[in-house]
N, C-alpha and C positions, 0 to 999 in steps of 0.2 A: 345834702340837705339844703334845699332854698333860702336864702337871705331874706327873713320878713321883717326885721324891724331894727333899730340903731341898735339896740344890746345884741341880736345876732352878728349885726357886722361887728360889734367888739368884739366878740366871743371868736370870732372868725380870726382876727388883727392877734388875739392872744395865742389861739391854736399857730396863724402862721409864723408868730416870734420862736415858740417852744423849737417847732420844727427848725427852721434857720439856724437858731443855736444847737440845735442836736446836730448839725451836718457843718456847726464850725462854718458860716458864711453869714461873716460879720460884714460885710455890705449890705446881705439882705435885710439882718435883725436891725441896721442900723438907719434901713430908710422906712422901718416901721414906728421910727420913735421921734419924736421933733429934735429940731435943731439945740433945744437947751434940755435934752432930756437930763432928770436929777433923780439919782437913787439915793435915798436914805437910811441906814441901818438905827440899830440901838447903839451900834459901837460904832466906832470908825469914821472918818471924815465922808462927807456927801461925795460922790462920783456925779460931774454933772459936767455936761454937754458929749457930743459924739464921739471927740477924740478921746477924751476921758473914759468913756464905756467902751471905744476900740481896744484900749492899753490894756483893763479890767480883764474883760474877756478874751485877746488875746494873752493873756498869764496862763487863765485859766487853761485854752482850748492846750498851751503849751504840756500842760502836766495833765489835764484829766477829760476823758469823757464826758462829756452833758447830756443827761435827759430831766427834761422838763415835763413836768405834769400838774395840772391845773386842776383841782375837785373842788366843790360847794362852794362855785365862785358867784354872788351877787350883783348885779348889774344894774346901777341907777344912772339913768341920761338926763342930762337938764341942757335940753341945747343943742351946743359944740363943745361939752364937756361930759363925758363918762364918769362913775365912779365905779370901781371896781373893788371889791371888799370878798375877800377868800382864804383859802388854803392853799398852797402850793408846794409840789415835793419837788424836789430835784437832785437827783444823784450823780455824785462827783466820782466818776472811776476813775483811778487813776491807773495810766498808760504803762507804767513800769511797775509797777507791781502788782494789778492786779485788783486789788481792794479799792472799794467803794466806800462813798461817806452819803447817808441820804441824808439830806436837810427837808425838814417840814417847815414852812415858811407859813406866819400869821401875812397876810399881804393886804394892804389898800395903794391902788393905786388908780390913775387918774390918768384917762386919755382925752384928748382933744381932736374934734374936727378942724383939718387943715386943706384947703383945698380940695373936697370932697373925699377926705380920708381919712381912717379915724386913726391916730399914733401917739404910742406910749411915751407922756409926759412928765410923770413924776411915777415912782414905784418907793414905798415903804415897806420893808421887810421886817419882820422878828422873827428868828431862826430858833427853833429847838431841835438839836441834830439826834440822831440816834447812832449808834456804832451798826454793822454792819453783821451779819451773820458770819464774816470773816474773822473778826473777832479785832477790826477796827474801831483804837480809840473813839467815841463820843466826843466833838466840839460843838462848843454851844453858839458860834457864832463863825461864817465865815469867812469873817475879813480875820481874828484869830487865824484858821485856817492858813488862809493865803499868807500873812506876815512872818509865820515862822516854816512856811512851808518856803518861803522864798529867800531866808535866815540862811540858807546852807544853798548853792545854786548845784543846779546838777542829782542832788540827794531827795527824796520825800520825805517830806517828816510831817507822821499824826501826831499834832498836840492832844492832848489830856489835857483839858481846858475844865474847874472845878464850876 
């Protein structure tokens, strides 16, 4: 599909992050996002700038699978700055055993043109996880997730997160 206007080239910049993280090549997700890029949760300290987001998802790609997927994502440009306001799922498989965690993400997030390119600046997440048809725990959050996932090294542990 042709590139006709600034919210396709985002929609583009967001399809090529999903991909790049699904194949685990954190070089590539990481020269789609600027230099101070800052993730926000409900819970958990802000992850902000590249080495910060290398460490993140280097944890992550360590223990689980990623797919990313994007649906009823809206697109406002004013500028050199996008907003982005949607849905996103992404499911966490994990490598050693097998089971999955899908997170459904409320998400706004916010790119900027840098040099004729648009990259992800700020991402605000709210997580409502679902358990898995595996009959994996429910967390409601994935920075939980990771902290006690990483509480034990070596082991998986799904929190029950009330």
């Amino acid at each position: 599909m042709p590139i006709r206007n600034a919210g396709d080239e985002v929609r583009a910049v967001q399809a090529q992050l999903g991909e790049a993280l699904k194949r685990k090549d954190l070089d590539r997700a990481l020269s789609l996002m600027t230099v101070d890029v800052t993730f926000l949760t409900a819970k958990g300290p802000p992850v902000i700038g590249h080495e910060a987001v290398r460490r993140l998802y280097a944890d992550l790609f360590a223990t689980f699978e990623i797919t990313v997927a994007d649906a009823e994502c809206a697109v406002d440009v004013l500028g050199d700055v996008a907003v982005v306001v949607g849905q996103q799922t992404t499911t966490l498989g994990a490598m050693r055993s097998g089971r999955a965690v899908t997170l459904v993400n409320r998400t706004v997030a916010i790119y900027r043109r840098e040099s004729g390119s648009w990259r992800l600046a700020r991402a605000l997440s709210v997580v409502a996880a679902k358990g898995s048809a595996s009959g994996t725990p429910a967390v409601r959050h994935v920075s939980e997730l990771l902290r006690r996932a990483q509480a034990e090294p070596g082991r998986m542990i799904y929190p029950e997160v009330a």
